[in-house]
GULUMZA-728443 format. One record per atom (N, C-alpha, C): atom name; x, y, z; residue number from 1; chain; residue in three letters. Coordinates in pm, 1 decimal. Atoms other than C-alpha are relative to their C-alpha. Example, Ala and Ser with C-alpha at 12.3 -4.5 7.8 and 13.67 -1.06 7.14 Angstrom:
{name: N&xx: 89.0&yy: -119.0&zz: 0.0&resi: 1&chain: A&resn: ALA}
{name: CA&xx: 1230.0&yy: -450.0&zz: 780.0&resi: 1&chain: A&resn: ALA}
{name: C&xx: 90.0&yy: 120.0&zz: 0.0&resi: 1&chain: A&resn: ALA}
{name: N&xx: -82.0&yy: -119.0&zz: -6.0&resi: 2&chain: A&resn: SER}
{name: CA&xx: 1367.0&yy: -106.0&zz: 714.0&resi: 2&chain: A&resn: SER}
{name: C&xx: -77.0&yy: 109.0&zz: 73.0&resi: 2&chain: A&resn: SER}
***
This chain:
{name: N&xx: 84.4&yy: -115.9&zz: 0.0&resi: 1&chain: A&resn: UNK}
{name: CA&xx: 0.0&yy: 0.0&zz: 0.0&resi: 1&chain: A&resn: UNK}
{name: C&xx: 90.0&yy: 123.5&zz: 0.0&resi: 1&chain: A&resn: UNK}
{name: N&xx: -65.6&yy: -90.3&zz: 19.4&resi: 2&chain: A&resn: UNK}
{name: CA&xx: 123.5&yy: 338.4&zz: -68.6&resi: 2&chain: A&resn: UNK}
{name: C&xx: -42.6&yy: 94.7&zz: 79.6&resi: 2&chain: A&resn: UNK}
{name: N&xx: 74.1&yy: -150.4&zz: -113.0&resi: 3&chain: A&resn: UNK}
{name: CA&xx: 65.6&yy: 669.9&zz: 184.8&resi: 3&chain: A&resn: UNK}
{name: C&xx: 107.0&yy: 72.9&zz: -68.7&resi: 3&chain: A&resn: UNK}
{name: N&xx: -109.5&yy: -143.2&zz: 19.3&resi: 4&chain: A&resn: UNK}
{name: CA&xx: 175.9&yy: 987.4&zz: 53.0&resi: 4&chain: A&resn: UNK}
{name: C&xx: 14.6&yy: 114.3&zz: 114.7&resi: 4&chain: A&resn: UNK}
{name: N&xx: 21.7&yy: -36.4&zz: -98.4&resi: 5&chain: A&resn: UNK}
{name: CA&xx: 233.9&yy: 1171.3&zz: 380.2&resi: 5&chain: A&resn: UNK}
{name: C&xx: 41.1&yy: 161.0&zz: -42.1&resi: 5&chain: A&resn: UNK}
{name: N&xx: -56.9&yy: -157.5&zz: 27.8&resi: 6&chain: A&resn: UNK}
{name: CA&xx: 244.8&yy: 1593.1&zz: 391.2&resi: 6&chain: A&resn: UNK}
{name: C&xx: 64.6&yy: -2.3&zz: 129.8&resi: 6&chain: A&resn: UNK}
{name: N&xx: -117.1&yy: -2.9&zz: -123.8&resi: 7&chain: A&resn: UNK}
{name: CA&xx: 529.1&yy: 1642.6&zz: 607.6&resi: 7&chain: A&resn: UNK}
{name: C&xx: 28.2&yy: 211.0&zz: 77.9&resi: 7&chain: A&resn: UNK}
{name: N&xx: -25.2&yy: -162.7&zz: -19.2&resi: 8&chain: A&resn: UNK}
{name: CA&xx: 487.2&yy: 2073.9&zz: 631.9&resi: 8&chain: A&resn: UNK}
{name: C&xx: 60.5&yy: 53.7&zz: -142.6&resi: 8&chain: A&resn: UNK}
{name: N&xx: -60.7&yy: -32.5&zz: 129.4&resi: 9&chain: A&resn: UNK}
{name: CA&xx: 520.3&yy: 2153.7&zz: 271.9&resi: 9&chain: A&resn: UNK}
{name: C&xx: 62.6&yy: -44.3&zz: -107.0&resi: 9&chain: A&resn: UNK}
{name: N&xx: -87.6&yy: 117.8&zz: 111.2&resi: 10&chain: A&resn: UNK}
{name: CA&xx: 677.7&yy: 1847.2&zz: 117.1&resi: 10&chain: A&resn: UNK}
{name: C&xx: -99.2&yy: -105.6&zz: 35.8&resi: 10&chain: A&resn: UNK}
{name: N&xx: 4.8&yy: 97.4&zz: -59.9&resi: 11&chain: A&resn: UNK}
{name: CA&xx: 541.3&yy: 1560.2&zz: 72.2&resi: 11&chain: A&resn: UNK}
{name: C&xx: 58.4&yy: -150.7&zz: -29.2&resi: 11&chain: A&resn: UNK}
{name: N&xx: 3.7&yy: 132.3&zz: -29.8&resi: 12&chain: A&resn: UNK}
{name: CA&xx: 634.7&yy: 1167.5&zz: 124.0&resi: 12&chain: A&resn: UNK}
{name: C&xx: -63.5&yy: -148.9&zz: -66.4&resi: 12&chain: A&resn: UNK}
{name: N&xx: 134.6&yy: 151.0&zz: -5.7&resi: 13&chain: A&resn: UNK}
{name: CA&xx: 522.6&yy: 836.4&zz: 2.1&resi: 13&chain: A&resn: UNK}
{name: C&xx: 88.0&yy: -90.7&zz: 82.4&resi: 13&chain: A&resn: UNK}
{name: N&xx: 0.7&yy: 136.1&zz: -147.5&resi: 14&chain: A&resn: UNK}
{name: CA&xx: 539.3&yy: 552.1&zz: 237.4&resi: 14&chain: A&resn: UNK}
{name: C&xx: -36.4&yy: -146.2&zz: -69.1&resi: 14&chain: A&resn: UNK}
{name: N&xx: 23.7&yy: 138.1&zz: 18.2&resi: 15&chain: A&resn: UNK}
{name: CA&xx: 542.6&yy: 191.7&zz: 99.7&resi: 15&chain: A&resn: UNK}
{name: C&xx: -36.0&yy: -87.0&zz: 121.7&resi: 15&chain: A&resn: UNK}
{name: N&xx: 16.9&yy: 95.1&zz: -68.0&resi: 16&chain: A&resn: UNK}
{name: CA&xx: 404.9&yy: -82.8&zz: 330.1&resi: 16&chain: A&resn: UNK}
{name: C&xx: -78.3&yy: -117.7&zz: -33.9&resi: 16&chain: A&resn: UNK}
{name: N&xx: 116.7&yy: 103.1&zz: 13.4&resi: 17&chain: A&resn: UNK}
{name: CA&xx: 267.5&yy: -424.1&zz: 333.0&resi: 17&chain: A&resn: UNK}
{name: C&xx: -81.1&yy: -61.0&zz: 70.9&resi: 17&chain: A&resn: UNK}
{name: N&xx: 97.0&yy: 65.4&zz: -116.6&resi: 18&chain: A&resn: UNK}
{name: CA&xx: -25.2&yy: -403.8&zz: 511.2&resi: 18&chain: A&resn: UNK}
{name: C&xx: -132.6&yy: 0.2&zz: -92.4&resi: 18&chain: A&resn: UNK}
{name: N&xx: 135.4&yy: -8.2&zz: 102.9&resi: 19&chain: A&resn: UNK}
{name: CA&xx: -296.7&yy: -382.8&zz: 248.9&resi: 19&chain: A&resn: UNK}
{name: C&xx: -132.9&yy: -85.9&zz: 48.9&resi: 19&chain: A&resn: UNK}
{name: N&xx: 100.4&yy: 158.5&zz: -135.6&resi: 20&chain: A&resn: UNK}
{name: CA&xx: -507.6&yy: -726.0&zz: 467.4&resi: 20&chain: A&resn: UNK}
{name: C&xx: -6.2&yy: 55.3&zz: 103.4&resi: 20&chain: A&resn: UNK}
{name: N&xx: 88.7&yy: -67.2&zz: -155.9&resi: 21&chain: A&resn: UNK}
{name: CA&xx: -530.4&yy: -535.2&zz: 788.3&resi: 21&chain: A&resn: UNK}
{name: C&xx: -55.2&yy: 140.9&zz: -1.5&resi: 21&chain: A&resn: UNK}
{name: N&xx: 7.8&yy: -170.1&zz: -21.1&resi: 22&chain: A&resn: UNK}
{name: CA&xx: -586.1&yy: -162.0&zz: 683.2&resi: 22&chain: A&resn: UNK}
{name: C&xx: -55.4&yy: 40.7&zz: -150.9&resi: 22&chain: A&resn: UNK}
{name: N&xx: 11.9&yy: -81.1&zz: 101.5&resi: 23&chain: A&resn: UNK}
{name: CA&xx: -821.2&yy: 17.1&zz: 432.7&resi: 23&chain: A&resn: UNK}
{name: C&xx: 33.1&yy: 132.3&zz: 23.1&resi: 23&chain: A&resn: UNK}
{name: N&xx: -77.1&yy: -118.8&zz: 28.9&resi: 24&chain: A&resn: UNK}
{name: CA&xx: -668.5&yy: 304.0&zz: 263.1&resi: 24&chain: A&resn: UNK}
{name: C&xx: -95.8&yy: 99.8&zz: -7.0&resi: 24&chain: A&resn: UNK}
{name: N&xx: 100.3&yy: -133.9&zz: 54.1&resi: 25&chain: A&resn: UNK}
{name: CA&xx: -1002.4&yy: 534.6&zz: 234.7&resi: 25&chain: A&resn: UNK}
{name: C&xx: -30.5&yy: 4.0&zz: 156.7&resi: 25&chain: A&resn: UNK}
{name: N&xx: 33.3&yy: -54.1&zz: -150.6&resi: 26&chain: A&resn: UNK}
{name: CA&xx: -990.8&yy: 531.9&zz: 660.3&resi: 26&chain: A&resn: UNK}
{name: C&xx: 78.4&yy: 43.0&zz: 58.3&resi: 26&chain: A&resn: UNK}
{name: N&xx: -60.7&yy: -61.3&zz: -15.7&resi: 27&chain: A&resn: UNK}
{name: CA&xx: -712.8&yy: 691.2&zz: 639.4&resi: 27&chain: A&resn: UNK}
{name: C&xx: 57.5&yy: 118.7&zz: 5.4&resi: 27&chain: A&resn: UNK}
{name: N&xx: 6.7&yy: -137.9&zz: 66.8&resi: 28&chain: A&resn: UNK}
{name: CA&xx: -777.5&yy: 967.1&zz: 428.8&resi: 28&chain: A&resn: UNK}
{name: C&xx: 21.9&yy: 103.8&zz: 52.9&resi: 28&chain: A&resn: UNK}
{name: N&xx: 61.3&yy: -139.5&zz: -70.8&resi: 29&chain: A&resn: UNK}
{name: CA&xx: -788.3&yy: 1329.0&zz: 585.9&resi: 29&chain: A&resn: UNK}
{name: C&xx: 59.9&yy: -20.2&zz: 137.5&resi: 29&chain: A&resn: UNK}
{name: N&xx: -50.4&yy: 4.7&zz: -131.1&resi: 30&chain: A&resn: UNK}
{name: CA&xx: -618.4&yy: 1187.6&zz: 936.0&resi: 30&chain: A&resn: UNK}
{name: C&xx: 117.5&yy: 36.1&zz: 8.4&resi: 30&chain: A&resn: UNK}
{name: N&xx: -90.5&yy: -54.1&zz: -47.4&resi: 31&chain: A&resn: UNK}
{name: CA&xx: -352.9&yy: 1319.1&zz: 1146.4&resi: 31&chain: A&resn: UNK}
{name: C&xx: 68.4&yy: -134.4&zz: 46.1&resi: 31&chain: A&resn: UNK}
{name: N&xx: -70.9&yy: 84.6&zz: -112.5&resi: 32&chain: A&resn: UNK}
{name: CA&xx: -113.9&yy: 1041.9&zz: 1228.8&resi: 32&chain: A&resn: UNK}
{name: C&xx: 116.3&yy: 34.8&zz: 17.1&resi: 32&chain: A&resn: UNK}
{name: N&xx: -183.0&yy: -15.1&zz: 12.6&resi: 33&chain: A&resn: UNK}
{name: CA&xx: 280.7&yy: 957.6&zz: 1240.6&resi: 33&chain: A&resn: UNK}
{name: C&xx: 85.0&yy: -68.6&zz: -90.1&resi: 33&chain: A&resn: UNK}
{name: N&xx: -80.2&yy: 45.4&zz: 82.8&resi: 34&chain: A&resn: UNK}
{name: CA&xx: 524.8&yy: 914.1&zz: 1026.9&resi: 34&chain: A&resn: UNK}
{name: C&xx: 155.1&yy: 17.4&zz: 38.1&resi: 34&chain: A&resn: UNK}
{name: N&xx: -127.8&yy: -6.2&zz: -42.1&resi: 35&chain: A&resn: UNK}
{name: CA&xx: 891.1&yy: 830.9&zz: 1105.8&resi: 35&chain: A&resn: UNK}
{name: C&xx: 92.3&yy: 41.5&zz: -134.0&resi: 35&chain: A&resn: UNK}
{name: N&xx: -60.2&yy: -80.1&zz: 77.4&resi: 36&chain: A&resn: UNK}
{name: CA&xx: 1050.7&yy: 1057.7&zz: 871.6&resi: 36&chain: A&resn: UNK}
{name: C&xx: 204.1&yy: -32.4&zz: -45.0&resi: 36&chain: A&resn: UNK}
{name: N&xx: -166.6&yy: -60.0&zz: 13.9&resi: 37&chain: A&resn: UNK}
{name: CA&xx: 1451.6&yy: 1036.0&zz: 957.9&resi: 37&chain: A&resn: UNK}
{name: C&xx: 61.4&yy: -167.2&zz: -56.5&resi: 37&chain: A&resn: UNK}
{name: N&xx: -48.3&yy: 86.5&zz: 100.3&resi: 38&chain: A&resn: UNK}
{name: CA&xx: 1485.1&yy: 702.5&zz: 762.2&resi: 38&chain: A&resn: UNK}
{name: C&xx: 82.9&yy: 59.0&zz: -119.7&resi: 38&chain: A&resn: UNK}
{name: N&xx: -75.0&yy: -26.6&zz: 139.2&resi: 39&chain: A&resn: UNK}
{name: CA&xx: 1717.9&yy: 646.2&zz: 485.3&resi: 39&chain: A&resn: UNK}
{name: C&xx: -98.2&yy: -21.0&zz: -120.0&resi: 39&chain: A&resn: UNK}
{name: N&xx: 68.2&yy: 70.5&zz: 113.7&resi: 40&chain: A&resn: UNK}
{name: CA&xx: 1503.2&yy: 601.6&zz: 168.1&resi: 40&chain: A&resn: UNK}
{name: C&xx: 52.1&yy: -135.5&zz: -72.0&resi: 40&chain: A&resn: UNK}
{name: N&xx: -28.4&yy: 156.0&zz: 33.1&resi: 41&chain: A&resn: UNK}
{name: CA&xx: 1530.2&yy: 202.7&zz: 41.7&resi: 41&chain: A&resn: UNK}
{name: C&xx: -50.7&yy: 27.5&zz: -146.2&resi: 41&chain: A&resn: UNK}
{name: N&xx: 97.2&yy: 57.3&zz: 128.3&resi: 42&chain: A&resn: UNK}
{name: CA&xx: 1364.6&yy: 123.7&zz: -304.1&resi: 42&chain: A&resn: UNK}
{name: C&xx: -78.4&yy: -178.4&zz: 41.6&resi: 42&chain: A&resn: UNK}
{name: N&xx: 91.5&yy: 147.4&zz: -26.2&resi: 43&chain: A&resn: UNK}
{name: CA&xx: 1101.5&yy: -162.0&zz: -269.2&resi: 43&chain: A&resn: UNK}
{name: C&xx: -74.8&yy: -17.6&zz: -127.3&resi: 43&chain: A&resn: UNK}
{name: N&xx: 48.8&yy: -28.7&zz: 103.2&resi: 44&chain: A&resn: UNK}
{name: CA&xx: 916.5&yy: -287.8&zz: -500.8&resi: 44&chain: A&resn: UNK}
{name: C&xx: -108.1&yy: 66.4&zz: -118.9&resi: 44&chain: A&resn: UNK}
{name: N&xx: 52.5&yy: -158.6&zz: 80.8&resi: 45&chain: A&resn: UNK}
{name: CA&xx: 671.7&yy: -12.9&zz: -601.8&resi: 45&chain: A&resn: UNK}
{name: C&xx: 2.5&yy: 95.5&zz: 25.0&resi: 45&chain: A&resn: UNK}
{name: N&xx: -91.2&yy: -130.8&zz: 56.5&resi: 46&chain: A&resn: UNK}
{name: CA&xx: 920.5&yy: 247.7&zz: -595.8&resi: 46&chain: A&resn: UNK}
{name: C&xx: 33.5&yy: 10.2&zz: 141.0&resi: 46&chain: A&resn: UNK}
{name: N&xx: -63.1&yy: -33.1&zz: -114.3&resi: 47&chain: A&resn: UNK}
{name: CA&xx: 1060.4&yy: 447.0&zz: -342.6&resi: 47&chain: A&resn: UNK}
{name: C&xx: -24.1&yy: 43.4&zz: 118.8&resi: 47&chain: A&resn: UNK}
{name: N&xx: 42.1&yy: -48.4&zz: -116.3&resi: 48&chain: A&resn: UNK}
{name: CA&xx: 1022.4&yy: 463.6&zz: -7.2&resi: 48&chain: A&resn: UNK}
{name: C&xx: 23.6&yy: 75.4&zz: 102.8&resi: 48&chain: A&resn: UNK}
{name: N&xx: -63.4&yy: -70.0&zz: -41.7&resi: 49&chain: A&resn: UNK}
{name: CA&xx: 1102.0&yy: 763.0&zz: 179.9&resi: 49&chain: A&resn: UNK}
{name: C&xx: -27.7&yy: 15.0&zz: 228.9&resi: 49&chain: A&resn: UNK}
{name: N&xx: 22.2&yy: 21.0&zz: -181.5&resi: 50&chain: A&resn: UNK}
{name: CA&xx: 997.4&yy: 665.5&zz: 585.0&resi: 50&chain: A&resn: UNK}
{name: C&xx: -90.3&yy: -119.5&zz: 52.3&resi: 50&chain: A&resn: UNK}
{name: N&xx: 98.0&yy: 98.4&zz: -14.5&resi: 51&chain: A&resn: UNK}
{name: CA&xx: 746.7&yy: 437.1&zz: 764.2&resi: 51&chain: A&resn: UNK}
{name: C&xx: -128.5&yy: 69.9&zz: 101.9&resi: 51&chain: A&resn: UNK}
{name: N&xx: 98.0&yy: -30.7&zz: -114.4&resi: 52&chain: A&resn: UNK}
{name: CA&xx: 418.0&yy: 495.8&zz: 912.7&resi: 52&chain: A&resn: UNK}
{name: C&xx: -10.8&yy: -90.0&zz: 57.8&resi: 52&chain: A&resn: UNK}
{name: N&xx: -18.6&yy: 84.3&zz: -153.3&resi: 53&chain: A&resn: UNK}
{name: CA&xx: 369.0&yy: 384.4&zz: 1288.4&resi: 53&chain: A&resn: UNK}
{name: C&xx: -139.4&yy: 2.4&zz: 37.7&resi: 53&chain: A&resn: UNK}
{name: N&xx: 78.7&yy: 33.4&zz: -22.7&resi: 54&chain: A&resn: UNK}
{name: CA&xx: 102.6&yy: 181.3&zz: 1358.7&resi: 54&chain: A&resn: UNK}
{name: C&xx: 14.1&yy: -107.7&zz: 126.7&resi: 54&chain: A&resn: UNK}
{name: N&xx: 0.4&yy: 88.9&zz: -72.7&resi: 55&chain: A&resn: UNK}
{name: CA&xx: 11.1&yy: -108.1&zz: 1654.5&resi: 55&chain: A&resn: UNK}
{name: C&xx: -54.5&yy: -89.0&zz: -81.4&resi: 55&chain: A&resn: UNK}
{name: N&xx: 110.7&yy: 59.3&zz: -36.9&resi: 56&chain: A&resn: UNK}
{name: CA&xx: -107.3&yy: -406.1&zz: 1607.1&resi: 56&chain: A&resn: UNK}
{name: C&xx: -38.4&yy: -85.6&zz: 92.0&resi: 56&chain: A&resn: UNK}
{name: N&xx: 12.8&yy: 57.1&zz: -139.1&resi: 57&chain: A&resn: UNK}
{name: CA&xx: -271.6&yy: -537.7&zz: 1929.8&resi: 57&chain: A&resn: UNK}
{name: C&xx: -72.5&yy: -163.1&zz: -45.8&resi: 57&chain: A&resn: UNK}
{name: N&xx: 103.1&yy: 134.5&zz: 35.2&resi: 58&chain: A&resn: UNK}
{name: CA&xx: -470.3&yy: -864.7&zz: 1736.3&resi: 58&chain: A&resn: UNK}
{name: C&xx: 38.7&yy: -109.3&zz: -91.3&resi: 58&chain: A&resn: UNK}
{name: N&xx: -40.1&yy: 79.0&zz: 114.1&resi: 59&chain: A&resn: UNK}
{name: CA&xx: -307.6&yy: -949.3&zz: 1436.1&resi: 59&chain: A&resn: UNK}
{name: C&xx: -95.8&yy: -30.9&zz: -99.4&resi: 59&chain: A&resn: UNK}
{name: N&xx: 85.6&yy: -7.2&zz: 121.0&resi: 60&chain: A&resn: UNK}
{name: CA&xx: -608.0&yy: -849.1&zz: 1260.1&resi: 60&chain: A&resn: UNK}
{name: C&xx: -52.9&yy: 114.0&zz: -58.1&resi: 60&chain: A&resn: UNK}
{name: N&xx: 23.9&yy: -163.5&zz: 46.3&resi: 61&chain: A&resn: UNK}
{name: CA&xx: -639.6&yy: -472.0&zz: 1246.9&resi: 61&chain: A&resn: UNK}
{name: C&xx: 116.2&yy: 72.1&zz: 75.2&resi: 61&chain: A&resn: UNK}
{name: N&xx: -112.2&yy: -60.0&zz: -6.5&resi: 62&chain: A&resn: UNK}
{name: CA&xx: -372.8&yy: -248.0&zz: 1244.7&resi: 62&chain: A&resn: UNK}
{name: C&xx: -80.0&yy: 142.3&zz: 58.8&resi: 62&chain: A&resn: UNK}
{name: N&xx: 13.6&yy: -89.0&zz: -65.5&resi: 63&chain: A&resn: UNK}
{name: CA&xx: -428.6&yy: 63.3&zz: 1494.2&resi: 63&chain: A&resn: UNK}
{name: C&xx: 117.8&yy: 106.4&zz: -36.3&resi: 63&chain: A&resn: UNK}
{name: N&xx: -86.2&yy: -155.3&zz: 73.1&resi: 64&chain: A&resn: UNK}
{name: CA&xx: -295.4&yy: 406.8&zz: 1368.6&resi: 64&chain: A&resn: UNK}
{name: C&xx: -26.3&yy: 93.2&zz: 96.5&resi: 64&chain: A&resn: UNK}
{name: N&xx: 30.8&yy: -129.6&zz: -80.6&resi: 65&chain: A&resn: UNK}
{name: CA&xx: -203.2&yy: 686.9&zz: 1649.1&resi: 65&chain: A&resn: UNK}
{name: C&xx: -93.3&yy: 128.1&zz: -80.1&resi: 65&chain: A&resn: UNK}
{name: N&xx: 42.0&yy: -176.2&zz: 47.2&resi: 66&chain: A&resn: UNK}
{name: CA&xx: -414.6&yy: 997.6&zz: 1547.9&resi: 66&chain: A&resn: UNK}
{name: C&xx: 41.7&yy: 85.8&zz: 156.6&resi: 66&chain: A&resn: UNK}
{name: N&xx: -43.0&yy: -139.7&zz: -93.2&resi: 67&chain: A&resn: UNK}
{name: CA&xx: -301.8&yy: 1307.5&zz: 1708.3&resi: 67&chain: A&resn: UNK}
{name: C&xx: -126.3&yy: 148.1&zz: -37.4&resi: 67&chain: A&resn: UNK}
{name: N&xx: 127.4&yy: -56.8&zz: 5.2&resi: 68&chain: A&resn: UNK}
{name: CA&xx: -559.4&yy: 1619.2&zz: 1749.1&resi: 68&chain: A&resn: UNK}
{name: C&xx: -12.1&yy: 84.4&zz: -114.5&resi: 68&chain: A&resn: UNK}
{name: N&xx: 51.0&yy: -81.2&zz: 90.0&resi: 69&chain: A&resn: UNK}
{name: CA&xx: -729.7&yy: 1829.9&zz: 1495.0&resi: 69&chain: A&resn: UNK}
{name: C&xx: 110.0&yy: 143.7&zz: -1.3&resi: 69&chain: A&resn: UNK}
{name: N&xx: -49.0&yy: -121.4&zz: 21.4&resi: 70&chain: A&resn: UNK}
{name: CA&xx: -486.2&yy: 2111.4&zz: 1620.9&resi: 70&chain: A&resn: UNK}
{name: C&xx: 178.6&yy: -52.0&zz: -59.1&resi: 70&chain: A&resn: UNK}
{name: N&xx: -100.2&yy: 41.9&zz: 51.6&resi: 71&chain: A&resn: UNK}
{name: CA&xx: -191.9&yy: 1912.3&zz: 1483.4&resi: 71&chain: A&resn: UNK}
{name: C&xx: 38.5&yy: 58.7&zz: -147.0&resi: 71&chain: A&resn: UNK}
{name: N&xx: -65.0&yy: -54.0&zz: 120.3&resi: 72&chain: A&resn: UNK}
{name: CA&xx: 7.2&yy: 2045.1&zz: 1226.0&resi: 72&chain: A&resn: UNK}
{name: C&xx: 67.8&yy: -101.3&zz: -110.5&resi: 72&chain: A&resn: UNK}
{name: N&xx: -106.1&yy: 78.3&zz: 29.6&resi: 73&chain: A&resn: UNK}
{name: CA&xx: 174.3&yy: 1834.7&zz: 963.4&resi: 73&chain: A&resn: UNK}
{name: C&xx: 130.7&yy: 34.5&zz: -26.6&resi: 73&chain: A&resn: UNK}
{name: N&xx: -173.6&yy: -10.9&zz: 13.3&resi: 74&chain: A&resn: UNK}
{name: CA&xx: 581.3&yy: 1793.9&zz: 951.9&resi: 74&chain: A&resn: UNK}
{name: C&xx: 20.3&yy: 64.0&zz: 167.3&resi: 74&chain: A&resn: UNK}
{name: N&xx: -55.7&yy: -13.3&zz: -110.8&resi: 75&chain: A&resn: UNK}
{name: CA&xx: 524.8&yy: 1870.3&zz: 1342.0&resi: 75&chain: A&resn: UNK}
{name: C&xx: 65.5&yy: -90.7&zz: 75.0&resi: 75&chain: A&resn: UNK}
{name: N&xx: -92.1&yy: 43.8&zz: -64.7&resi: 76&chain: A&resn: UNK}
{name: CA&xx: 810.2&yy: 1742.1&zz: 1528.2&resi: 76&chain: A&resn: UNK}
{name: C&xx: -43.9&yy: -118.0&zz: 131.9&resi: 76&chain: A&resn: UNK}
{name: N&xx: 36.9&yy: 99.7&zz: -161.6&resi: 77&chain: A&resn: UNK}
{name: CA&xx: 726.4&yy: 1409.4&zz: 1785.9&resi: 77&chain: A&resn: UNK}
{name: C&xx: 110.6&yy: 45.0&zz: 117.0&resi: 77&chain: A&resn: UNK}
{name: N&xx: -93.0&yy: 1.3&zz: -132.3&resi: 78&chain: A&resn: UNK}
{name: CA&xx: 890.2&yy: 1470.2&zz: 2148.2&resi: 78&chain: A&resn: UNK}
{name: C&xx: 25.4&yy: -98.1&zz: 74.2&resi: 78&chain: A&resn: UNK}
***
């Protein structure tokens, strides 16, 4: 699955293979996280420039932090 993440003016795509635990249209429009300070790899549909950080507590749905409406994107985790 592909995420193109806006990072504060740039943005990101994100390769992962979770496509079986996670639709991509409940993702849309949310605030989550993305671990940015990766090296970019190539995989095999194309390039991947970080990873989004998800749980999973079941091994059958993948849980995605959201952070609040007043979140900014490309803001800095502490």
């Amino acid at each position: 699955m592909q995420f193109t993440f806006d990072i504060g003016g740039k943005t990101r795509n994100v390769f992962a293979g979770i496509k079986a635990a996670c639709s991509p249209k409940a993702l849309v429009g949310k605030h989550t996280v993305m671990v940015a300070n990766l090296k970019p790899r190539t995989m095999k549909l194309g390039m991947s420039a970080g990873m989004a950080l998800a749980a999973d507590p079941d091994d059958a749905a993948l849980w995605f932090p959201e952070l609040q409406d007043s979140a900014e994107p490309g803001m800095p985790m502490m």
